[in-house]
MIPATOR-557376 format. One record per residue (C-alpha): residue number from 0; x negated, y negated, z negated. Coordinates in steps of 0.25 Angstrom, whole numbers, plus 5000, padded with zeros to 4 digits. Example, Ala and Ser with C-alpha at 12.3 -4.5 7.8 and 13.67 -1.06 7.14 Angstrom:
% residues 2
REC    i    c1    c2    c3
REC    0  4951  5018  4969
REC    1  4945  5004  4971
END
This chain:
% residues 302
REC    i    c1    c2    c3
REC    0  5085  5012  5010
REC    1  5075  5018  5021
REC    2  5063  5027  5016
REC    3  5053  5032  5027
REC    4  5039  5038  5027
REC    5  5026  5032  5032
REC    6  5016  5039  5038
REC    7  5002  5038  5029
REC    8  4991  5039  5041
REC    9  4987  5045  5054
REC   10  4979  5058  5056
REC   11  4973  5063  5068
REC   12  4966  5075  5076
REC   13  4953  5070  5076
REC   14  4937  5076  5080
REC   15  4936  5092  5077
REC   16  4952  5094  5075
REC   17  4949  5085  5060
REC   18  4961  5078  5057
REC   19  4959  5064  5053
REC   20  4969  5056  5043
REC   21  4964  5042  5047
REC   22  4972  5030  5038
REC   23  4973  5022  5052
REC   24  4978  5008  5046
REC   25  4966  5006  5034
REC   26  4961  4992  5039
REC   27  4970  4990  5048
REC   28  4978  4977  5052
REC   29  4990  4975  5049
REC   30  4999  4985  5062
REC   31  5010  4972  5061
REC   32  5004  4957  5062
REC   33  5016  4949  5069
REC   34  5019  4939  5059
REC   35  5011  4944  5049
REC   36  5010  4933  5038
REC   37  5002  4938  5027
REC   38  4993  4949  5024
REC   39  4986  4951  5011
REC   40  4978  4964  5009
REC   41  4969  4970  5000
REC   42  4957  4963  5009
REC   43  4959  4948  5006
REC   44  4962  4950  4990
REC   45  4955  4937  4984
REC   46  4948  4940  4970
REC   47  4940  4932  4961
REC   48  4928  4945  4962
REC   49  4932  4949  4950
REC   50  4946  4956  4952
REC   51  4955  4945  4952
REC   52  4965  4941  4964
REC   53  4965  4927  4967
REC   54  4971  4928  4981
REC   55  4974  4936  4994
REC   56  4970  4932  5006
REC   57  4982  4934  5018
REC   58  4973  4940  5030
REC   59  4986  4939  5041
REC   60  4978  4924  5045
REC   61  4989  4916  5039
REC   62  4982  4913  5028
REC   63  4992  4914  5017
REC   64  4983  4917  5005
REC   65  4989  4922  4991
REC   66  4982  4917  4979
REC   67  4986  4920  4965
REC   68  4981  4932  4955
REC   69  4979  4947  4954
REC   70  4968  4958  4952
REC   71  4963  4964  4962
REC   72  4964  4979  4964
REC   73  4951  4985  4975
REC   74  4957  4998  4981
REC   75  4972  4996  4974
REC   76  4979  5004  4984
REC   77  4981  5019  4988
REC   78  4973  5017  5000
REC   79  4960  5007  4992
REC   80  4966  4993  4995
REC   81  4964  4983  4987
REC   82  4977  4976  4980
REC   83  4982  4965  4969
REC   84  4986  4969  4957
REC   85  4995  4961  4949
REC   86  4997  4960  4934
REC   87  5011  4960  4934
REC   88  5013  4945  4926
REC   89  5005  4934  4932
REC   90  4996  4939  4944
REC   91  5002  4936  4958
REC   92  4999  4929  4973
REC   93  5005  4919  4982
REC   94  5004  4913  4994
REC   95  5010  4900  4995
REC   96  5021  4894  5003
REC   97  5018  4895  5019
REC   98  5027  4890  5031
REC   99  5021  4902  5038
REC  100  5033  4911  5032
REC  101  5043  4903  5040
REC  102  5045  4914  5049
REC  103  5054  4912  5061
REC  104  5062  4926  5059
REC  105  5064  4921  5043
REC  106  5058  4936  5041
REC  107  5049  4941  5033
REC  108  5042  4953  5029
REC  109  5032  4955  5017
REC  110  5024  4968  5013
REC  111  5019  4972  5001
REC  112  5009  4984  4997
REC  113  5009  4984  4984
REC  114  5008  4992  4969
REC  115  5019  4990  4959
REC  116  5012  4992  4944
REC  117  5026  4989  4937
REC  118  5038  4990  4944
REC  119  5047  4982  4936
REC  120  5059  4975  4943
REC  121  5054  4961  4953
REC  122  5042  4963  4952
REC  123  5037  4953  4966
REC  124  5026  4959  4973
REC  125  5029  4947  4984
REC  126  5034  4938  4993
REC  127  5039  4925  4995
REC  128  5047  4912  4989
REC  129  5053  4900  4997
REC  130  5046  4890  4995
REC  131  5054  4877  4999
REC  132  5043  4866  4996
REC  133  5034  4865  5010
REC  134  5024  4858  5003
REC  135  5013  4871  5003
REC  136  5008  4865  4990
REC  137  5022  4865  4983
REC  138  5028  4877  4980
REC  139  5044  4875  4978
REC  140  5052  4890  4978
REC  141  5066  4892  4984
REC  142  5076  4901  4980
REC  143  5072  4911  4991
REC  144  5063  4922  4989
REC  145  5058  4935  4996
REC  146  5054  4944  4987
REC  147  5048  4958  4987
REC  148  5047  4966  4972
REC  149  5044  4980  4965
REC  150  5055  4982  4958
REC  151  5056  4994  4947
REC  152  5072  5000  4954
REC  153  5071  4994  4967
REC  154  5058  4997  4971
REC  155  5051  4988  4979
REC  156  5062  4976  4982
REC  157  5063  4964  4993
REC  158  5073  4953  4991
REC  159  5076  4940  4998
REC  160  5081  4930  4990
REC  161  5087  4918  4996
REC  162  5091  4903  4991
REC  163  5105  4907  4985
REC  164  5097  4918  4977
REC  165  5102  4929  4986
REC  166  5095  4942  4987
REC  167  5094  4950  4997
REC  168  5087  4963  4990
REC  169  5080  4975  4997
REC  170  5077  4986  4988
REC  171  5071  5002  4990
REC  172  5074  5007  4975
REC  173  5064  5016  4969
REC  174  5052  5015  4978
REC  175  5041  5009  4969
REC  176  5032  5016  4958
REC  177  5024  5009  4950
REC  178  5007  5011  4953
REC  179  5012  5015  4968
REC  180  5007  5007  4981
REC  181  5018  5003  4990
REC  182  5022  4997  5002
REC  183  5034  4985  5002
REC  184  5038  4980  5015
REC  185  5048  4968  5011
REC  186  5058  4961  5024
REC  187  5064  4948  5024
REC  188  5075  4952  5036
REC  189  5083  4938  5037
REC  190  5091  4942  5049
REC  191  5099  4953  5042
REC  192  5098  4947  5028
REC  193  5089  4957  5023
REC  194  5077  4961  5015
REC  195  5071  4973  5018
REC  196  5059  4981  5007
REC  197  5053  4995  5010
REC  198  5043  5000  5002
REC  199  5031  5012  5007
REC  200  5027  5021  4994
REC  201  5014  5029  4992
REC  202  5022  5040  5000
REC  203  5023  5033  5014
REC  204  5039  5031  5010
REC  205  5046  5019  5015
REC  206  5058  5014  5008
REC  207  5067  5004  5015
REC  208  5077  4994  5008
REC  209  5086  4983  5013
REC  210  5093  4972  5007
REC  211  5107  4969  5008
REC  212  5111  4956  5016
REC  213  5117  4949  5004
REC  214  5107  4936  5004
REC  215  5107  4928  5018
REC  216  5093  4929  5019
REC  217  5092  4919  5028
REC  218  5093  4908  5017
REC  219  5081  4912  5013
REC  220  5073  4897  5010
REC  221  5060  4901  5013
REC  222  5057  4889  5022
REC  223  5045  4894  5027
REC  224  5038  4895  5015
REC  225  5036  4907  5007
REC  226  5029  4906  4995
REC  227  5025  4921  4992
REC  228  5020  4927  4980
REC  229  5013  4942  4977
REC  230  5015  4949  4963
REC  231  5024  4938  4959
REC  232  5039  4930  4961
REC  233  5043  4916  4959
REC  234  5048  4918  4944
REC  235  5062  4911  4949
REC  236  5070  4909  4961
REC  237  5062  4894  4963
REC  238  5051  4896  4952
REC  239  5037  4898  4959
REC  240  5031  4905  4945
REC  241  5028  4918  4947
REC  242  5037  4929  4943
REC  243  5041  4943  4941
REC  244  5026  4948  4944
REC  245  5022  4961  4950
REC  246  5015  4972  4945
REC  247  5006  4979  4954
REC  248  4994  4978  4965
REC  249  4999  4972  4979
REC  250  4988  4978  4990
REC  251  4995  4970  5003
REC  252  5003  4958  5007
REC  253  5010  4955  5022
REC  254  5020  4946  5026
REC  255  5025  4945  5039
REC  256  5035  4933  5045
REC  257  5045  4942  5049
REC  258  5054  4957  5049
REC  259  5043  4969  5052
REC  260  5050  4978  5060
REC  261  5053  4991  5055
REC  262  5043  4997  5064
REC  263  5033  4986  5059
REC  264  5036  4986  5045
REC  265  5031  5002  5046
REC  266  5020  5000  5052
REC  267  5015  4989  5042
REC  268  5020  4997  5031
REC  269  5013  5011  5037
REC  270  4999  5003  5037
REC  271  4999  4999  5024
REC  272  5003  5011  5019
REC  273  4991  5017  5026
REC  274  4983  5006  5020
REC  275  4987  5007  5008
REC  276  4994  5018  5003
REC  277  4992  5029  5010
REC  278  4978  5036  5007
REC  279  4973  5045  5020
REC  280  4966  5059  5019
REC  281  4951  5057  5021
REC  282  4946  5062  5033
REC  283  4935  5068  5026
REC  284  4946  5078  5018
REC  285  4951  5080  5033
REC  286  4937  5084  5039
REC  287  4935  5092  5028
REC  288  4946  5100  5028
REC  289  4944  5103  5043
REC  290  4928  5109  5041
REC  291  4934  5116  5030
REC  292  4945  5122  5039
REC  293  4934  5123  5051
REC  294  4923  5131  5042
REC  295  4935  5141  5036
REC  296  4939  5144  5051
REC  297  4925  5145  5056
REC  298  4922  5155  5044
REC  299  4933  5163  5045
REC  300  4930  5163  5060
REC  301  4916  5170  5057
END
């Protein structure tokens, strides 16, 4: 297990020697786009006007929409993003089956930023189930699963699951708390029979776990077709009704079709972090404090 520290923003020497803190990624694109698949936000939640989620528009241009239900929750995060809440029993979001999630690598990584109210053991905050039925209107599950979980011992937890009910489990004990904003960073690594799941806390700090190779990931039976779900599982291996249902607010969803390098992987965790999490001095307390230190200089020099 790995732990590092991410830098919260950039300050510079700006007019009249003030230093400004300037929170340089707010409303920023996404820093990685190469085979980004999905990208929901706090911009392109779908409500009824009063409150009540019924969908969440992916704004990468692939047009892989989740509907389903929720509440949502204006200025949820740290930093004033909007979120999903979900009640914890019934409330969830998919998006169906897509052959866009063949990827040629068989890699995938999925992010998550999200807020645990219960951390109870499985409880899914996302990502995908084979579905081995091409038909787009018929959903058939396969015993293979990606999953990604809070999970009240192991913290925040990515498993891969393949058709002999294998697992392959990647763990990073201790690093949730309940009503906390956090960062999961999930990898599906096929080459090396690995899952991969780091998780970002309120502090910046970056904790890395990898799984054992005991699954041969590679008999994952995807088939192209992901069929992935927010807030909710399958409530068995091939059962498409919902299950083990997450408790908390989820403020952003990305998908890419393939293994974030390292040095990628910080970079799209460090702007989320800043966008989310990390909440920047204001450059009024900066200024202010500078004419304070001015006018006490300029007394003292009379």
């Amino acid at each position: 297990m790995m732990i590092q520290k991410m830098s919260r923003f950039a300050c510079s020497m700006g007019m009249l020697a003030a230093v400004v803190c300037v929170d340089y990624v707010q409303g920023a694109s996404l820093p990685v786009t190469s085979g980004l698949l999905v990208h929901l936000d706090g911009s392109s939640i779908v409500d009824d006007g009063n409150g009540n989620v019924i969908g969440w528009n992916d704004i990468s241009g692939n047009g892989l929409n989740a509907t389903g239900t929720g509440e949502l929750v204006s200025g949820a995060t740290p930093n004033g993003e909007n979120a999903v809440s979900f009640d914890g029993s019934a409330q969830f979001l998919e998006i169906g089956a897509s052959t866009l999630f063949d990827t040629a690598s068989g890699d995938l990584t999925w992010i998550v930023v999200f807020k645990a109210d219960l951390l109870a053991n499985d409880r899914m905050v996302g990502f995908g189930y084979g579905d081995i039925d091409p038909d787009p209107g018929t959903t058939v599950l396969s015993a293979s699963a990606l999953e990604s979980m809070s999970h009240a011992s192991n913290g925040y937890r990515t498993s891969g699951r393949e058709q002999n009910n294998d697992f392959d489990v990647a763990n990073t004990p201790g690093t949730l708390s309940a009503g906390i904003y956090f960062i999961g960073i999930s990898q599906l690594d096929s080459a090396n029979d690995l899952m991969i799941s780091s998780v970002t806390d309120a502090a910046g700090t970056t904790t890395t776990g990898d799984s054992s190779a005991d699954a041969d990931l590679s008999n994952l039976a995807l088939n192209g077709h992901l069929y992935t779900r927010l807030a909710a599982s399958g409530s068995g291996k091939t059962d498409t009704d919902p299950g083990n249902f997450f408790d908390g607010e989820i403020a952003e969803f990305i998908v890419y079709d393939r293994k974030l390098s390292v040095a990628e992987a910080t970079s799209v965790g460090t702007h989320l972090y800043n966008k989310h999490i990390a909440i920047p001095e204001p450059a009024s307390a900066s200024v202010i404090a500078l004419m304070g230190l001015m006018m006490l200089r300029r007394k003292n020099s009379v």
